[in-house]
Structure formats: structure tokens, C-alpha cells
C-alpha positions as CSV (number, residue, x, y, z in Angstrom):
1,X,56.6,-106.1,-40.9
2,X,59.9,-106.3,-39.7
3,X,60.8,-107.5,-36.1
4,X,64.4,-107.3,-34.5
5,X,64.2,-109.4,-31.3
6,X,67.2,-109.5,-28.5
7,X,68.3,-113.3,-28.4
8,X,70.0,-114.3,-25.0
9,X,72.6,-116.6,-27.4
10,X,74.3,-113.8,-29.0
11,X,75.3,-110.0,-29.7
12,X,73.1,-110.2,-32.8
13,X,69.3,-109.7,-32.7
14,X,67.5,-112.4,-34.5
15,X,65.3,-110.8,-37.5
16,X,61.9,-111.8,-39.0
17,X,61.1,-110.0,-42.0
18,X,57.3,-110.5,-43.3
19,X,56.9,-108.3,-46.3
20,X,54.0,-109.4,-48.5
21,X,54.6,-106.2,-50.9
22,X,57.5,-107.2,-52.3
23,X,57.3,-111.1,-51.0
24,X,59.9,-111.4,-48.6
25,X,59.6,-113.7,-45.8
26,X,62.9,-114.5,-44.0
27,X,64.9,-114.9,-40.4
28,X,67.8,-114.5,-39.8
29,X,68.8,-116.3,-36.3
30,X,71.0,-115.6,-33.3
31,X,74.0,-117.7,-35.0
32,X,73.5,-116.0,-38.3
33,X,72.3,-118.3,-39.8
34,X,68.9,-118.0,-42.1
35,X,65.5,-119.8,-42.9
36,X,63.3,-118.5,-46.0
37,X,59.6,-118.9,-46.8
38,X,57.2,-118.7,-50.0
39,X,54.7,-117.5,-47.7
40,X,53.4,-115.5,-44.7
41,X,51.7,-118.6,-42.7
42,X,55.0,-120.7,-43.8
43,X,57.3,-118.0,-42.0
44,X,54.1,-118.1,-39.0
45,X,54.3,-121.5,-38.4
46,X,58.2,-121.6,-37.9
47,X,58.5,-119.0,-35.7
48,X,55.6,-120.4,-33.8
49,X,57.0,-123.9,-33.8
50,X,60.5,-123.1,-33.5
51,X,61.4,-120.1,-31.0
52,X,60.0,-119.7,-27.6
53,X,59.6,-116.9,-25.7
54,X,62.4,-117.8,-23.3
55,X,65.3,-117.1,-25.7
56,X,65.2,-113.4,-26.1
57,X,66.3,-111.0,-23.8
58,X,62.4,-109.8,-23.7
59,X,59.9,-112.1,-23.4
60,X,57.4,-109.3,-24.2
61,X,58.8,-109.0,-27.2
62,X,58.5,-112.0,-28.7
63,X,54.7,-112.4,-27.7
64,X,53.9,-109.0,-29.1
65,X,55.4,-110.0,-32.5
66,X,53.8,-113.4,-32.2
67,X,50.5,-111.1,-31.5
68,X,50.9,-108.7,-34.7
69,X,51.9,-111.8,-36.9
70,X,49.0,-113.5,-35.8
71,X,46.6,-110.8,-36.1
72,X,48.1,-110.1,-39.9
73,X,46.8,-113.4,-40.9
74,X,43.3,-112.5,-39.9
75,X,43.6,-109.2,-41.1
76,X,46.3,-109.0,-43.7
77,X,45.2,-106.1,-44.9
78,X,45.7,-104.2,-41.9
């Protein structure tokens, strides 16, 4: 999964890549800056303790990729 989310901070989208086949899990952020994870729930649990729905230009967006992320690790085979 691959999300590209419009941050209120800056031009450039921030990115969250969760890619279990090949054992990516990255973000890059509004500044450009980048955090990497050895796992999916690591990756999860930043995004969920670190960004709020406030900073992107789409709220909705950010609660539907919170939605899909968390419905992955139910599911991850979905």
C-alpha cells in the first residue's frame, strides 16, 4: 500500500509506503525528511501516534488510510 497525502505545511505530499512483499515500510514527511520501520505495526503505530488528521489538506484522507492500514493488520492478507 502506498498512500500520498496533501500536508497543509508544504508543496510536497507526505508518503507512507507499507509494502510487506518486498518489506518496505517508510514516510517520507512534509519537510522531506524520512522515518523507516522493520515492520508494518511499527510504521502503524507512528503514523497513528504521530500525524493527526488536521495536517493534510484532506482530513478524509488521512482517516481513510488510517482505515485501510488498520484493517490490513486484521486482515493482512487482504
Amino acid at each position: 500500500m502506498e498512500f500520498s497525502l496533501c500536508s497543509l505545511d508544504s508543496a510536497l505530499p507526505v508518503e507512507v509506503t507499507l509494502d510487506e512483499d518486498n518489506g518496505r515500510y517508510m514516510i517520507r514527511k512534509s519537510d522531506t525528511s524520512g522515518e523507516y520501520f522493520n515492520s508494518a505495526d511499527e510504521l502503524i503505530q507512528w503514523v497513528k501516534t504521530n500525524f493527526t488528521a488536521e495536517e493534510f489538506c484532506d482530513p478524509k484522507e488521512y482517516h481513510g488510510m488510517i482505515q485501510k492500514m488498520t484493517d490490513y493488520l486484521v486482515n493482512p492478507n487482504f
